[in-house]
N, CA, C and O atoms as a Tripos MOL2 file, in Angstrom:
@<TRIPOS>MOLECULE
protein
  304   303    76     0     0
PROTEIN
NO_CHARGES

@<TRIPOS>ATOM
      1 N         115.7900  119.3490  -15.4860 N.3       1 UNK1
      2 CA        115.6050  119.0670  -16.8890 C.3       1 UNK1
      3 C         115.8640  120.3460  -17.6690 C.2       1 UNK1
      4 O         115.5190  121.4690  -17.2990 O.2       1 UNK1
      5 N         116.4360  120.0840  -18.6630 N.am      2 UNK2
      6 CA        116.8110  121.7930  -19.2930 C.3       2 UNK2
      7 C         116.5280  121.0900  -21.0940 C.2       2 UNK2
      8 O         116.4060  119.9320  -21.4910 O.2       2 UNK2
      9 N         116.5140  122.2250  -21.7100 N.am      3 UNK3
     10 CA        115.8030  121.4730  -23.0060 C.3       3 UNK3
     11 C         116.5720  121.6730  -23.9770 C.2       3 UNK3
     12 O         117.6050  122.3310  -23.8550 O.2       3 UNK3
     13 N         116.0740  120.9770  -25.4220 N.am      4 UNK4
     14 CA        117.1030  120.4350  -26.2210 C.3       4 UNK4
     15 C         117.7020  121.8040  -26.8650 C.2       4 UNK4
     16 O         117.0360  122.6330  -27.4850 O.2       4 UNK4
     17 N         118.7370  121.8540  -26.6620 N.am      5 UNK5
     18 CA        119.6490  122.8220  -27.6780 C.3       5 UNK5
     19 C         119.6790  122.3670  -28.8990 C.2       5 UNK5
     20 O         120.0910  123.1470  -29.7570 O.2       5 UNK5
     21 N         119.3250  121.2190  -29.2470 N.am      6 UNK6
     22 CA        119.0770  120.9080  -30.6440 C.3       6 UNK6
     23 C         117.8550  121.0240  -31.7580 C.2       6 UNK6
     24 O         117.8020  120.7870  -32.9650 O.2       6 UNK6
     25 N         116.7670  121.5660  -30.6460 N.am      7 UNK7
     26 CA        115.5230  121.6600  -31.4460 C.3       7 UNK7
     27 C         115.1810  122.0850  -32.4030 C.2       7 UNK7
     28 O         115.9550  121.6060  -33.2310 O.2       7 UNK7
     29 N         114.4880  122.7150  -32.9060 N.am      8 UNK8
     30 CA        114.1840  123.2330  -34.3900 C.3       8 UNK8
     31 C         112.5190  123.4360  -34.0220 C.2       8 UNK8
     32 O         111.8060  122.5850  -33.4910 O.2       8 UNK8
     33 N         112.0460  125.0210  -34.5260 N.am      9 UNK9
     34 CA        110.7750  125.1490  -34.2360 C.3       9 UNK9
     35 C         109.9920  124.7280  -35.5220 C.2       9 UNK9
     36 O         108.7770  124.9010  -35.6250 O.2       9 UNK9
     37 N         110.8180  124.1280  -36.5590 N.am     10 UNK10
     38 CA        109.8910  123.5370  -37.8160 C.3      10 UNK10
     39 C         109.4390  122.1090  -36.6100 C.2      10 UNK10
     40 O         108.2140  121.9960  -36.6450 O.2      10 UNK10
     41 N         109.9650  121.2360  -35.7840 N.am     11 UNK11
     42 CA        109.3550  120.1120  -35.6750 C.3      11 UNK11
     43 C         107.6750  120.6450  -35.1480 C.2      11 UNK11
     44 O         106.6340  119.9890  -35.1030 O.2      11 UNK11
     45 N         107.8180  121.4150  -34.9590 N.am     12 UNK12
     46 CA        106.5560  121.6830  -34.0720 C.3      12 UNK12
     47 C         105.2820  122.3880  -35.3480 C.2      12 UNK12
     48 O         104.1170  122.6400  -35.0380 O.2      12 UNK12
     49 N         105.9050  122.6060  -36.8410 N.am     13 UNK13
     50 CA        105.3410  122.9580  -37.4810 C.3      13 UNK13
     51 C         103.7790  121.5710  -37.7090 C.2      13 UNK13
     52 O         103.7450  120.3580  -37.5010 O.2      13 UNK13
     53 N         102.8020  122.4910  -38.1720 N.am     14 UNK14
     54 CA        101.2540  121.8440  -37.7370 C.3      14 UNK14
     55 C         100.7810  120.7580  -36.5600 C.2      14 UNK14
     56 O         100.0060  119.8060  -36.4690 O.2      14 UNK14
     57 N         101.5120  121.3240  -35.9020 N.am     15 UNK15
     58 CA        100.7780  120.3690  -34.0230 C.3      15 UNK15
     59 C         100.1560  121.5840  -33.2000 C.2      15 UNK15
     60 O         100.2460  122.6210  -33.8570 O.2      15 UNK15
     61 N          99.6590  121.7340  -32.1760 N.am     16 UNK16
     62 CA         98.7960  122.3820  -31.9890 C.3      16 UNK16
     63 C          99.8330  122.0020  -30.4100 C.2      16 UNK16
     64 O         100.5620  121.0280  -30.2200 O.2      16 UNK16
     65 N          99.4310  123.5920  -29.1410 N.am     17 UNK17
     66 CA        100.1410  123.2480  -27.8580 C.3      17 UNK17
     67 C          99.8100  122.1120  -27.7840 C.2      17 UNK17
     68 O         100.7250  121.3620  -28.1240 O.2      17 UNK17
     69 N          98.2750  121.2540  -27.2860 N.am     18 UNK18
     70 CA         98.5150  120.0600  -26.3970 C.3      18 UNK18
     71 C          98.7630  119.2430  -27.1130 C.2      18 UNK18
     72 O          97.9330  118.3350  -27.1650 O.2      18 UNK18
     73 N          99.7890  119.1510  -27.8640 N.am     19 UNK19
     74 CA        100.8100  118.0870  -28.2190 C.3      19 UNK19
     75 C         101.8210  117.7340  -27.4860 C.2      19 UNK19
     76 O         102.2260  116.6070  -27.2000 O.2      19 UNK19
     77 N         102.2740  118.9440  -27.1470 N.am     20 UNK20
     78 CA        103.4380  118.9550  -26.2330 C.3      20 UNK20
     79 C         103.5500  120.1080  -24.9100 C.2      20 UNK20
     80 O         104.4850  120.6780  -24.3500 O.2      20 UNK20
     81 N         102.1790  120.1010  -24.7720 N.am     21 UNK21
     82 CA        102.0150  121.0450  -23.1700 C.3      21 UNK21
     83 C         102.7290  120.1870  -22.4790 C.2      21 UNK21
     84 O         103.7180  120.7110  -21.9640 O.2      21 UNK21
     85 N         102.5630  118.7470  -22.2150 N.am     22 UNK22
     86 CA        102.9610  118.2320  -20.8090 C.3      22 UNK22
     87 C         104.5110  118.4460  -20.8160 C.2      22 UNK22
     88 O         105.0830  118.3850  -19.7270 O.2      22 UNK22
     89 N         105.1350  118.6560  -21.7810 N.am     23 UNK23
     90 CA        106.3580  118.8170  -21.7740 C.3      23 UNK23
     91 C         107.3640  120.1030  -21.3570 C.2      23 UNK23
     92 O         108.4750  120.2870  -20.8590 O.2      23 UNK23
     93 N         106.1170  120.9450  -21.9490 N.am     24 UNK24
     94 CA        106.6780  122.4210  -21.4750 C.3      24 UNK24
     95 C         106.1950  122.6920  -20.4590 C.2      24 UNK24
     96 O         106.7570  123.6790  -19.9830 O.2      24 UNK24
     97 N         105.0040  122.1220  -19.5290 N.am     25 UNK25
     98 CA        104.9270  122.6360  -18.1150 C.3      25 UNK25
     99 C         105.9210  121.2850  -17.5010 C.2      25 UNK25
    100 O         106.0040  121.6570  -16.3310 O.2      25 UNK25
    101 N         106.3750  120.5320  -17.5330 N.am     26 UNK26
    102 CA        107.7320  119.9290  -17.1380 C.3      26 UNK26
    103 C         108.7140  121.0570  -17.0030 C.2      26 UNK26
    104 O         109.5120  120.9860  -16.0690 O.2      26 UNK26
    105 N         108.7650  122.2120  -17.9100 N.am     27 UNK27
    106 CA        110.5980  122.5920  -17.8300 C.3      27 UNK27
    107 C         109.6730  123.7100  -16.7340 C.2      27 UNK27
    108 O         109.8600  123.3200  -15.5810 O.2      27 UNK27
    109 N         108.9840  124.6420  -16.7540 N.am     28 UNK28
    110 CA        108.1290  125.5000  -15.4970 C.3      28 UNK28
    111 C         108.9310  125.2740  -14.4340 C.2      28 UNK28
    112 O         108.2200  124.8560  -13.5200 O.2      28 UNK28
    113 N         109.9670  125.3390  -14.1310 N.am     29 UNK29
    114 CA        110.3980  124.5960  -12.6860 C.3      29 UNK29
    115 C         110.8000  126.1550  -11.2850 C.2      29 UNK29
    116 O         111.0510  126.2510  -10.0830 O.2      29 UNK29
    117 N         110.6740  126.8050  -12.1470 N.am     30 UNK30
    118 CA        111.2730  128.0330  -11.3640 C.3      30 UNK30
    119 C         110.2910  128.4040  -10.2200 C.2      30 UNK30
    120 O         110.9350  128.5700   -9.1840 O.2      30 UNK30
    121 N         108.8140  128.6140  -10.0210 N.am     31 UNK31
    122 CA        108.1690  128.8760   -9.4610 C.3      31 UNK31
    123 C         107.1610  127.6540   -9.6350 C.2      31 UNK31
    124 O         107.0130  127.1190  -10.7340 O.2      31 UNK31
    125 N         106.4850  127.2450   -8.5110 N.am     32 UNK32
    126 CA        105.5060  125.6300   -8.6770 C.3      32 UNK32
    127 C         104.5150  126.7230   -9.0600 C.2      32 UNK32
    128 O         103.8140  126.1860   -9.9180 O.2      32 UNK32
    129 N         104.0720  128.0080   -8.8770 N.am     33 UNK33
    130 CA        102.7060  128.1100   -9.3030 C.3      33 UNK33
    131 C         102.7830  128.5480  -11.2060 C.2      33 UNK33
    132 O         101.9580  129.0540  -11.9670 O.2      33 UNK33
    133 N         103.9610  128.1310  -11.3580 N.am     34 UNK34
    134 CA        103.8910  128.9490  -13.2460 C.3      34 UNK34
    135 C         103.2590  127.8890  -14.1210 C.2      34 UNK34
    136 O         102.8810  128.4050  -15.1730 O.2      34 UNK34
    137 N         103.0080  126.5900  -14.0660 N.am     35 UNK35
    138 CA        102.6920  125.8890  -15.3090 C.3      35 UNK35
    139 C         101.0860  126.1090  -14.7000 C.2      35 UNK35
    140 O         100.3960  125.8930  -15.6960 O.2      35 UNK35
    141 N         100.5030  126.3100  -13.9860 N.am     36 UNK36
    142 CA         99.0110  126.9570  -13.3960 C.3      36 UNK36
    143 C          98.8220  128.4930  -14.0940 C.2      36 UNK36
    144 O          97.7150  128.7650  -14.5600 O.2      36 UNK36
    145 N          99.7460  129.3380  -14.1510 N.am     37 UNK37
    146 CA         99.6850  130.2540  -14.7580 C.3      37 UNK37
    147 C          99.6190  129.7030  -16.0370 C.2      37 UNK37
    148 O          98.6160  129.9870  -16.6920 O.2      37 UNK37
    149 N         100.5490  128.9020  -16.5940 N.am     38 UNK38
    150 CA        100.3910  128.8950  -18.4860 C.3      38 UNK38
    151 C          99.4980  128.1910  -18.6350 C.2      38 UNK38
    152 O          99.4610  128.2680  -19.8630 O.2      38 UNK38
    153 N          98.5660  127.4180  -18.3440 N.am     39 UNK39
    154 CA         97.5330  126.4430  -17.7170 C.3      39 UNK39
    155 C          96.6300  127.0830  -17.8930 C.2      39 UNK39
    156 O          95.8630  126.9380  -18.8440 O.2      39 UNK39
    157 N          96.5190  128.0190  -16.9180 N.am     40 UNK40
    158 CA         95.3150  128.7520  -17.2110 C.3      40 UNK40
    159 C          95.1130  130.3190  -18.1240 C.2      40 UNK40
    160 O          94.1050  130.9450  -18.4520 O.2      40 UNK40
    161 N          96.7750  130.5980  -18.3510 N.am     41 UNK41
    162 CA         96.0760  131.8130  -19.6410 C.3      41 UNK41
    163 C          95.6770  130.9720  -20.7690 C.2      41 UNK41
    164 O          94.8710  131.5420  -21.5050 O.2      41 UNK41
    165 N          96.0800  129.4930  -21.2160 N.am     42 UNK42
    166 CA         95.9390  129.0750  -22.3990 C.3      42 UNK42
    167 C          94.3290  128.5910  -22.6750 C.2      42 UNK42
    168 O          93.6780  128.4400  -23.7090 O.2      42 UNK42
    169 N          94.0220  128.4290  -21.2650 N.am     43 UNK43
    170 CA         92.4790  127.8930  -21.5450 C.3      43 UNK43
    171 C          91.3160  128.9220  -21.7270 C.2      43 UNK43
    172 O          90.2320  128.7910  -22.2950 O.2      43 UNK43
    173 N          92.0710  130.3720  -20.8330 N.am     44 UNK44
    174 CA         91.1540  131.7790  -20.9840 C.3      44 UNK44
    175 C          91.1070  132.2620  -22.2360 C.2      44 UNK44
    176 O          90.0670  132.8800  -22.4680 O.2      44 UNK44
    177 N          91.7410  132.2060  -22.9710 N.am     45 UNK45
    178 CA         92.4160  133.0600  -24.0490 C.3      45 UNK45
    179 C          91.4240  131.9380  -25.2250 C.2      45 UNK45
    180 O          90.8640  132.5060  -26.1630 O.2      45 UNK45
    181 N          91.2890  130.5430  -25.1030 N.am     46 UNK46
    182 CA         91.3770  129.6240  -26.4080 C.3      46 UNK46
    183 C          90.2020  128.6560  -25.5620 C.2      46 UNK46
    184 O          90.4250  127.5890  -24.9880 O.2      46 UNK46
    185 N          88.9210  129.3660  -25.6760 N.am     47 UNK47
    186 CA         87.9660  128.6160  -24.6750 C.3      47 UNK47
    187 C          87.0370  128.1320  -25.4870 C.2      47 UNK47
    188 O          85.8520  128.2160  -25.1650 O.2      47 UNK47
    189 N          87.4530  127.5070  -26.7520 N.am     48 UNK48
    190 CA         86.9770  126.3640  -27.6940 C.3      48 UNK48
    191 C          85.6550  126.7860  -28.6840 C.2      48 UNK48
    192 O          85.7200  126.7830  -29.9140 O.2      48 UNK48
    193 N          85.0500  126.9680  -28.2930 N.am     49 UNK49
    194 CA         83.3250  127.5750  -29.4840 C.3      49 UNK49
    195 C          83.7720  128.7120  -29.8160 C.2      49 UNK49
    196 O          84.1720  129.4750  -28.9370 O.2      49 UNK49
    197 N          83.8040  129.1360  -31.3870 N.am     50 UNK50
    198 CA         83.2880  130.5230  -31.6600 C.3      50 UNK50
    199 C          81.9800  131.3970  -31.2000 C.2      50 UNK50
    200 O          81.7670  132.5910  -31.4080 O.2      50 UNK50
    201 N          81.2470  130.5260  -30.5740 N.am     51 UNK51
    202 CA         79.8210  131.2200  -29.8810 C.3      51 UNK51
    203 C          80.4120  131.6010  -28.7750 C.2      51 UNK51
    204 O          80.3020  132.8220  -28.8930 O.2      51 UNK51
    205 N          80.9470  131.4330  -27.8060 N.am     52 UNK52
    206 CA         81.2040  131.6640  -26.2170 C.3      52 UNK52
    207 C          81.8170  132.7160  -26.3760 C.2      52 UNK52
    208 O          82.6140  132.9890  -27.2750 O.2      52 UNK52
    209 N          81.3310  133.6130  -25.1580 N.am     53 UNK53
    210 CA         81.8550  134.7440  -25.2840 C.3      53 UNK53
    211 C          83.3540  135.5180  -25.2730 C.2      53 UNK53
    212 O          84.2020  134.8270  -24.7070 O.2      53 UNK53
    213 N          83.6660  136.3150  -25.5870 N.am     54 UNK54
    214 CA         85.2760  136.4370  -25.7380 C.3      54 UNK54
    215 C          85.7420  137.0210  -24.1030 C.2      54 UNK54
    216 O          84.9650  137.5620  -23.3160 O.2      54 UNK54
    217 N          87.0080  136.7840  -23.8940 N.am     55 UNK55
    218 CA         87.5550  137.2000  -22.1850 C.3      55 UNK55
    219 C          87.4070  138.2970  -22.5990 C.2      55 UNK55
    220 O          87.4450  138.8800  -23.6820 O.2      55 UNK55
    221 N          87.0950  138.6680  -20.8120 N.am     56 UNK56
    222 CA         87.1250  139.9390  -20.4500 C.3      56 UNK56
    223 C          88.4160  140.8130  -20.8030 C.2      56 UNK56
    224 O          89.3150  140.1730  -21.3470 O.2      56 UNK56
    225 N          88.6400  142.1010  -20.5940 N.am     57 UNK57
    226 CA         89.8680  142.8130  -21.0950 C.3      57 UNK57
    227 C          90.8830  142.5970  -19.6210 C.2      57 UNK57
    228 O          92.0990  142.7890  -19.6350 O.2      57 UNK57
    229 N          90.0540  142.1390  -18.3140 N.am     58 UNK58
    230 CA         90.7670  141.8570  -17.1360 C.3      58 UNK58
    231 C          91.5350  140.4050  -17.7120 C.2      58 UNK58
    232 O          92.7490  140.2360  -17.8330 O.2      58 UNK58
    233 N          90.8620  139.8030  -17.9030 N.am     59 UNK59
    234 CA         91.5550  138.3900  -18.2410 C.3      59 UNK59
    235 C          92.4080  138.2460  -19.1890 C.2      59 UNK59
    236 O          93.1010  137.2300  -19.2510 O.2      59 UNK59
    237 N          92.5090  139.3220  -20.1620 N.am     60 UNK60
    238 CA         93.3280  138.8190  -20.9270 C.3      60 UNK60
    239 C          94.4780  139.8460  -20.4460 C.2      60 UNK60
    240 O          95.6590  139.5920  -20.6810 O.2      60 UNK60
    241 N          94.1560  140.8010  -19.8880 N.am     61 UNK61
    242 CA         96.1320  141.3080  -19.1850 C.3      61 UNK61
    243 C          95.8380  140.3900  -18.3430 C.2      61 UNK61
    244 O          95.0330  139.7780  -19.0450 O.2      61 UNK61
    245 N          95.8780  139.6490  -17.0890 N.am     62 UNK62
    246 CA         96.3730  139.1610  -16.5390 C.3      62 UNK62
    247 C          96.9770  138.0880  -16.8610 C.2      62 UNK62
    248 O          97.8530  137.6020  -16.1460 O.2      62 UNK62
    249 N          96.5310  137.4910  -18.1580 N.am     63 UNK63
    250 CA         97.5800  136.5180  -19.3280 C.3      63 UNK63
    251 C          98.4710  136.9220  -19.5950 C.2      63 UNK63
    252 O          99.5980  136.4670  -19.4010 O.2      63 UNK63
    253 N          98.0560  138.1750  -20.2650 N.am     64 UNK64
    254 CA         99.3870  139.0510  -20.8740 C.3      64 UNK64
    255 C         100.9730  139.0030  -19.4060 C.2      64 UNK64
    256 O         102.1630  138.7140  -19.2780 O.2      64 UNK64
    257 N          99.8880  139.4770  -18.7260 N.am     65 UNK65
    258 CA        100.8700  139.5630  -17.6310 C.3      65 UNK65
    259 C         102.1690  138.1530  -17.5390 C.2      65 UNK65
    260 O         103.3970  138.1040  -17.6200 O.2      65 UNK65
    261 N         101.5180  137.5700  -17.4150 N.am     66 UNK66
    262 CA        101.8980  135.8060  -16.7050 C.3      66 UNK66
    263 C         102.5470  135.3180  -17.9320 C.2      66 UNK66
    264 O         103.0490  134.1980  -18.0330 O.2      66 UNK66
    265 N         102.5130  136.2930  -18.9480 N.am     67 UNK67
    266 CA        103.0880  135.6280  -20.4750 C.3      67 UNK67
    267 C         104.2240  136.1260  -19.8270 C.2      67 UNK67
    268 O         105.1880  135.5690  -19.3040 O.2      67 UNK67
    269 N         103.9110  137.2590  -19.9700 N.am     68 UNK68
    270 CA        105.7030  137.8910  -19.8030 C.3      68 UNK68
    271 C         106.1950  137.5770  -18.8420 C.2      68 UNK68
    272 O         107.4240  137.5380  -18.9020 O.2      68 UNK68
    273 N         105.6790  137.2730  -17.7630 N.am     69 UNK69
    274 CA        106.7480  137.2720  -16.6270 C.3      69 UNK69
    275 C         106.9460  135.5710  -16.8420 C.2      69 UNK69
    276 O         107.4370  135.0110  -15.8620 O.2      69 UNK69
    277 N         106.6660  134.8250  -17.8400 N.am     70 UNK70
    278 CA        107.0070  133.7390  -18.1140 C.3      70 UNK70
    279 C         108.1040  133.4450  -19.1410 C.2      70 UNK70
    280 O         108.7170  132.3800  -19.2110 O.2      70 UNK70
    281 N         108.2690  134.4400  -19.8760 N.am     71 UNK71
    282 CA        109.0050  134.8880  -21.1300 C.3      71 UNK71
    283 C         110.0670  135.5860  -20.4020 C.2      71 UNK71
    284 O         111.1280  135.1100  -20.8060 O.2      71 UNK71
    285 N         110.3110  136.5880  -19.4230 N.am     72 UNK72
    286 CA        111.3630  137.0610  -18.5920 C.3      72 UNK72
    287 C         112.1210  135.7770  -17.9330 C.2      72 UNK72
    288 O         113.3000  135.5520  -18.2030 O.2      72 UNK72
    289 N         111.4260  135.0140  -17.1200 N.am     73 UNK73
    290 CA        112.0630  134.2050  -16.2410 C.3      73 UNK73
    291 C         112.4250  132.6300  -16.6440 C.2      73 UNK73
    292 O         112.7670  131.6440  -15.9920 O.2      73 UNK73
    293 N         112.1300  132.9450  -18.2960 N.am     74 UNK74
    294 CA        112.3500  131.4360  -18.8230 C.3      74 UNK74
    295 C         113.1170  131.9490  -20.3600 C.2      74 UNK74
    296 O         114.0660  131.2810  -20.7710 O.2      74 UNK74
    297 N         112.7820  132.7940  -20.9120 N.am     75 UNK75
    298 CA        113.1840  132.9750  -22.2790 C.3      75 UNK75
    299 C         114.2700  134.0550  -22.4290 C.2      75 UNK75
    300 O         115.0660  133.9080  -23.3560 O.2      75 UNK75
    301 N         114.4080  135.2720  -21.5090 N.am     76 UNK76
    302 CA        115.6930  136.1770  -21.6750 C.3      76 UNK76
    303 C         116.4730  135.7780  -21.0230 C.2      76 UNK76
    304 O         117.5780  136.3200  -20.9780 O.2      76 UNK76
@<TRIPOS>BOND
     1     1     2 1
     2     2     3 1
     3     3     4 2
     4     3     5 am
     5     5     6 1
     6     6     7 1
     7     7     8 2
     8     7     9 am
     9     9    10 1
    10    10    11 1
    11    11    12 2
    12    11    13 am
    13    13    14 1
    14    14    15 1
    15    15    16 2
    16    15    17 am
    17    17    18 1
    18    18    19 1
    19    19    20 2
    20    19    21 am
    21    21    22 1
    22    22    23 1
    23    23    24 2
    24    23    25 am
    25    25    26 1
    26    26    27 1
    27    27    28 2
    28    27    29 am
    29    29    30 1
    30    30    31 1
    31    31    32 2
    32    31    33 am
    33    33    34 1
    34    34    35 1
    35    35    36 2
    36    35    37 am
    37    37    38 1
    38    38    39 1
    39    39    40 2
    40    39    41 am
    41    41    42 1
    42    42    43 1
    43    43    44 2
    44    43    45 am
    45    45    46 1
    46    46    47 1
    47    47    48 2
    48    47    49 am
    49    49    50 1
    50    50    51 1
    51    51    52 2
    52    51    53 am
    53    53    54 1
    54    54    55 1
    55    55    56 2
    56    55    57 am
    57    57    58 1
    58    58    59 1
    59    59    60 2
    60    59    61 am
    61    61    62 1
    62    62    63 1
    63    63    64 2
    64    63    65 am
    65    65    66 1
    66    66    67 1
    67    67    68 2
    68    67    69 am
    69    69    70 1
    70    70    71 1
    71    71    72 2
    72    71    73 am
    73    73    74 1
    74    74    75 1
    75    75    76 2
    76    75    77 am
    77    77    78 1
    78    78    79 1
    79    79    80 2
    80    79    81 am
    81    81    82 1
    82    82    83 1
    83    83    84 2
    84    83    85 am
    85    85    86 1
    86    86    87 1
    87    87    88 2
    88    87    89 am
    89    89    90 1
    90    90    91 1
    91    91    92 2
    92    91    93 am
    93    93    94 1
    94    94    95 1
    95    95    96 2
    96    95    97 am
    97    97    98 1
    98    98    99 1
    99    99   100 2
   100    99   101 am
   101   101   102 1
   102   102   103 1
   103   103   104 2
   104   103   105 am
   105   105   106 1
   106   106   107 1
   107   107   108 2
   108   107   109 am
   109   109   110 1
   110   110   111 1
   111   111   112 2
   112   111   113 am
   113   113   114 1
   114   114   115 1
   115   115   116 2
   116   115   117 am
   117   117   118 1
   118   118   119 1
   119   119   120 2
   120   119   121 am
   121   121   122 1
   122   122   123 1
   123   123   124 2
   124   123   125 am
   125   125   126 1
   126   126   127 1
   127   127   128 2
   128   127   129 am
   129   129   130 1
   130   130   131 1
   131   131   132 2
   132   131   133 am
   133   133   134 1
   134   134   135 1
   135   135   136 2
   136   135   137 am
   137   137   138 1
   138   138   139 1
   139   139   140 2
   140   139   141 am
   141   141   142 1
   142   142   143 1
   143   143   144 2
   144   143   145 am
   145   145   146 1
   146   146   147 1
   147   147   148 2
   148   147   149 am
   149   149   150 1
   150   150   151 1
   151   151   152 2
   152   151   153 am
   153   153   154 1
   154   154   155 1
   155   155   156 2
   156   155   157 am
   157   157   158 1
   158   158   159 1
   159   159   160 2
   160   159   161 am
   161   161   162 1
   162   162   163 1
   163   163   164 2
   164   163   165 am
   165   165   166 1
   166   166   167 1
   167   167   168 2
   168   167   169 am
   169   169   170 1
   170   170   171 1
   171   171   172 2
   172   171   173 am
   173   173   174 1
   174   174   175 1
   175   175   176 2
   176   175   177 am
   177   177   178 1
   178   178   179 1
   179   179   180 2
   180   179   181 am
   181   181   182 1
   182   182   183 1
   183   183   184 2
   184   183   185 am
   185   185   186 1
   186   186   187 1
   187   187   188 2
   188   187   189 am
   189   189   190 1
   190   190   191 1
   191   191   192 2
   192   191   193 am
   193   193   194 1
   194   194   195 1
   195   195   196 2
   196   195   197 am
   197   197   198 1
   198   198   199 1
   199   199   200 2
   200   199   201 am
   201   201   202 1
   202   202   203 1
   203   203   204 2
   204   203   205 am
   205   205   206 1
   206   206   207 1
   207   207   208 2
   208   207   209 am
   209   209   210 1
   210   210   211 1
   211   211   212 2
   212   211   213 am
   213   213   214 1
   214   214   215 1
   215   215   216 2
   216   215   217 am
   217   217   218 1
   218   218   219 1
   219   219   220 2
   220   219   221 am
   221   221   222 1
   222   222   223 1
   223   223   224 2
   224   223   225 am
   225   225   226 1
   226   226   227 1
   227   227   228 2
   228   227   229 am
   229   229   230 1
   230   230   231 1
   231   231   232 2
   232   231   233 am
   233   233   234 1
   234   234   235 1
   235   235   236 2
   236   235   237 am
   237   237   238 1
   238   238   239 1
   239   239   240 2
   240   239   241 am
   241   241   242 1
   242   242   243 1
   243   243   244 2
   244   243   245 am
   245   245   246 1
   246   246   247 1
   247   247   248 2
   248   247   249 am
   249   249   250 1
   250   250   251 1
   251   251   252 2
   252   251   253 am
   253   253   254 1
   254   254   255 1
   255   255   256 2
   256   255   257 am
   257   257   258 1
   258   258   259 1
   259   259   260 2
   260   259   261 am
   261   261   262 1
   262   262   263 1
   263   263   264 2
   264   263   265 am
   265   265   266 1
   266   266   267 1
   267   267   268 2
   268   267   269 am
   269   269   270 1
   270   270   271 1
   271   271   272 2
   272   271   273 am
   273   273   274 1
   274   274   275 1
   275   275   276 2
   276   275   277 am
   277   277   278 1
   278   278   279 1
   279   279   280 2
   280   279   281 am
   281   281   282 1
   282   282   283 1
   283   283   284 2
   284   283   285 am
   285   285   286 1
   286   286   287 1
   287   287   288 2
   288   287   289 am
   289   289   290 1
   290   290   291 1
   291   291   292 2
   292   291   293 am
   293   293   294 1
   294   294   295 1
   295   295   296 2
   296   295   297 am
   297   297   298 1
   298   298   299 1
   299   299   300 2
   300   299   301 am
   301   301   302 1
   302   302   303 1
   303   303   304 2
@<TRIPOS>SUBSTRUCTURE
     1 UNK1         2 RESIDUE 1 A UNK
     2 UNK2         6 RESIDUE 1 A UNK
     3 UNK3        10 RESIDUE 1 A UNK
     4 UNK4        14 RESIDUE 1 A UNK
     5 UNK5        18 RESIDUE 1 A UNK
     6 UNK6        22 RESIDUE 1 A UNK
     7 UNK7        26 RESIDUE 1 A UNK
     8 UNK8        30 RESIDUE 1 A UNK
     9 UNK9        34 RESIDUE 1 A UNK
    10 UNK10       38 RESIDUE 1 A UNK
    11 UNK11       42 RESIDUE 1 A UNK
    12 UNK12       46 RESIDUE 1 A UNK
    13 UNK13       50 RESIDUE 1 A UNK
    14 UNK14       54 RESIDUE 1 A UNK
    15 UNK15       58 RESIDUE 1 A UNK
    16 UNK16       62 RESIDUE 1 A UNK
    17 UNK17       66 RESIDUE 1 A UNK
    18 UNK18       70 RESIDUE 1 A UNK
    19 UNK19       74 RESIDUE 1 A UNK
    20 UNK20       78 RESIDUE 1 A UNK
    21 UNK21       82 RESIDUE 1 A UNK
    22 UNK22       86 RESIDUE 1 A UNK
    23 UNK23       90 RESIDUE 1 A UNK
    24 UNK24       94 RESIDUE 1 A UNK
    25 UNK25       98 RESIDUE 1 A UNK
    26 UNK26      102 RESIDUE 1 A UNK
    27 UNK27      106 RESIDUE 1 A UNK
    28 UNK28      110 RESIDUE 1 A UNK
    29 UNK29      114 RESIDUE 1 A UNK
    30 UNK30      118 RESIDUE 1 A UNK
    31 UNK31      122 RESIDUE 1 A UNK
    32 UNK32      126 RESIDUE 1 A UNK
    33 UNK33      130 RESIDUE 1 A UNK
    34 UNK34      134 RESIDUE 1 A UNK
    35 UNK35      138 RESIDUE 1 A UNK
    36 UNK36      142 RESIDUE 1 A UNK
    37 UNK37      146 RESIDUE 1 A UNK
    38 UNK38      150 RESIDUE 1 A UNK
    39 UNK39      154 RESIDUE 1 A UNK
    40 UNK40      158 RESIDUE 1 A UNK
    41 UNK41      162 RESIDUE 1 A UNK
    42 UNK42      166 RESIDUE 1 A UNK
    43 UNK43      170 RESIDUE 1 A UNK
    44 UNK44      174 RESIDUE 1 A UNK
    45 UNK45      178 RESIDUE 1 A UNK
    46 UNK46      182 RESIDUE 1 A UNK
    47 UNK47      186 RESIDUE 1 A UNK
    48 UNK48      190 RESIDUE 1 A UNK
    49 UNK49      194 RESIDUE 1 A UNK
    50 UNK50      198 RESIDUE 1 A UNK
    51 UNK51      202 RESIDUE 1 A UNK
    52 UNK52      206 RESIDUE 1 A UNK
    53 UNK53      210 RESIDUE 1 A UNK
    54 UNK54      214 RESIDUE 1 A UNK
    55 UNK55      218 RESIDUE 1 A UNK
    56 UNK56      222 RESIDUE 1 A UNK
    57 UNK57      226 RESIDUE 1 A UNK
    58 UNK58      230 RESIDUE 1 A UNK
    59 UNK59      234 RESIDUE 1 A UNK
    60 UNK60      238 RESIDUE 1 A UNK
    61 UNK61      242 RESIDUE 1 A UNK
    62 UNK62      246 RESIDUE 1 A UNK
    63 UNK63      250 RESIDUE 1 A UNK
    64 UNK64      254 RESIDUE 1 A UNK
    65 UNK65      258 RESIDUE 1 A UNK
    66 UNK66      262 RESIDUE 1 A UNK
    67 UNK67      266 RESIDUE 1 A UNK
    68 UNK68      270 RESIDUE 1 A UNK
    69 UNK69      274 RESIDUE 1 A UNK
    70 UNK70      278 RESIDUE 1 A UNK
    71 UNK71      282 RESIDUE 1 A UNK
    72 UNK72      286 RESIDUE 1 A UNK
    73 UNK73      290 RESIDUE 1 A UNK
    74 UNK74      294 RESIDUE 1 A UNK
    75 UNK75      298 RESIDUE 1 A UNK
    76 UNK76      302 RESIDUE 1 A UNK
C-alpha cells in the first residue's frame, strides 16, 4: 500500500490522530515492530488528564528516538 500522492494536509485540518491512526499504522510496513513504536510514543507523550503526571525525560527520548527513526525510514 503506498499513499495518496494526492493528499492535502488541509483534509486533516481539525481531526485529531485517532481519526486516522489505523491508516497510518497500515502504511508502517517496513519493520512489524514500528506501528508499536508509533503506538506507543503517542500514548506516552498524550496520556489524557492534565493531573497525571508528565513522562519521564527517559520516555520521552526514547519517542523522540522512534520519531525519527520513523521520519528517516518513512519520510526522507
Amino acid at each position: 500500500m503506498k499513499g495518496d500522492n494526492g493528499a492535502s494536509i488541509t483534509e486533516y485540518d481539525g481531526k485529531n490522530f485517532g481519526t486516522y491512526s489505523n491508516n497510518v499504522y497500515a502504511l508502517l510496513t517496513k519493520d512489524a515492530a514500528d506501528p508499536g513504536k508509533l503506538r506507543s510514543g503517542f500514548s506516552d507523550v498524550t496520556s489524557g488528564s492534565h493531573d497525571d503526571a508528565p513522562p519521564t525525560t527517559a520516555t520521552l527520548a526514547r519517542a523522540l528516538g522512534d520519531l525519527n527513526h520513523l521520519k528517516k525510514d518513512y519520510l526522507d
